[in-house]
Structure formats: structure tokens, C-alpha cells
C-alpha positions in Angstrom: -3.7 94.1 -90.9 -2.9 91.9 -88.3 -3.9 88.1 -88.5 -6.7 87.0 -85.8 -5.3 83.9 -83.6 -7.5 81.4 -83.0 -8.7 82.3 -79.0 -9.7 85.6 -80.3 -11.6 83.9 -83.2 -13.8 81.6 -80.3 -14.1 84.6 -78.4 -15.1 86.5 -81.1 -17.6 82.9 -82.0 -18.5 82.7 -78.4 -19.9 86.2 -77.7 -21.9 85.9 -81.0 -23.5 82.9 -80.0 -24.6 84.2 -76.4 -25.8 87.9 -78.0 -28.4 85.7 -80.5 -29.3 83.4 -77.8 -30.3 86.4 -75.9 -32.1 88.0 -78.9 -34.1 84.8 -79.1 -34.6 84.6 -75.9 -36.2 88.5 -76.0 -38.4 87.5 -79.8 -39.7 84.2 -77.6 -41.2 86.8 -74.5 -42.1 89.4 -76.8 -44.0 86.7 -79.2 -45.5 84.9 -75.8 -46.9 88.2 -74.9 -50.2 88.2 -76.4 -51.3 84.8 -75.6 -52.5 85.8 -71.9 -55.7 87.3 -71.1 -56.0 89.1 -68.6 -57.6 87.9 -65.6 -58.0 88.5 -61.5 -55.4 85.7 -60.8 -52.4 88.2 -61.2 -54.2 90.7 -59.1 -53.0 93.5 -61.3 -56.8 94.2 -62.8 -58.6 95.9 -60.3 -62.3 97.9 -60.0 -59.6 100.8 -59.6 -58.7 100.8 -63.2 -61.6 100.1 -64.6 -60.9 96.3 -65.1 -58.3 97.1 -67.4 -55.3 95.4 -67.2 -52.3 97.1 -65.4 -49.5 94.8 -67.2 -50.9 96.0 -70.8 -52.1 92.3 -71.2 -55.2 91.9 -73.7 
């Protein structure tokens, strides 16, 4: 089994550390989600759709 140097050990570090930044980064929108109501200011509710909301928003 070859020995891993140290670059490819930060690399290895570095591309971690950005691929659970970017999970995080997905939880905090997915979390943030259902905190909005759903109102006329986005322009996405409409008397075409019954008032519902066309982003899926509660």
C-alpha cells in the first residue's frame, strides 16, 4: 500500500471541508424553507391557482 504524501493528504482535507460546507450550506435552505408564508409580494400566488402558492411555500 502506498504511503499518502502530505499534498495529497490537504487535498484529500481540503475537498472534505468544501463538500460539508456545501451540505450545510443545503440543511441551512432546506431548514429556512418553512419559515415563509406565502404572500402577493413574490407574485407567484395568483387568482389563477387558486391562491395557492406556486413555490410550494406554506
Amino acid at each position: 500500500m502506498k504511503r499518502m504524501s502530505r499534498k495529497e493528504w490537504l487535498k484529500g482535507c481540503a475537498r472534505g471541508g468544501v463538500l460539508a460546507g456545501l451540505i450545510g450550506f443545503c440543511a441551512v435552505l432546506v431548514s429556512r424553507k418553512e419559515k415563509f408564508e406565502c404572500s402577493s409580494q413574490c407574485g407567484k400566488c395568483s387568482k389563477f391557482n387558486d391562491g395557492q402558492c406556486g413555490l410550494g411555500l406554506k
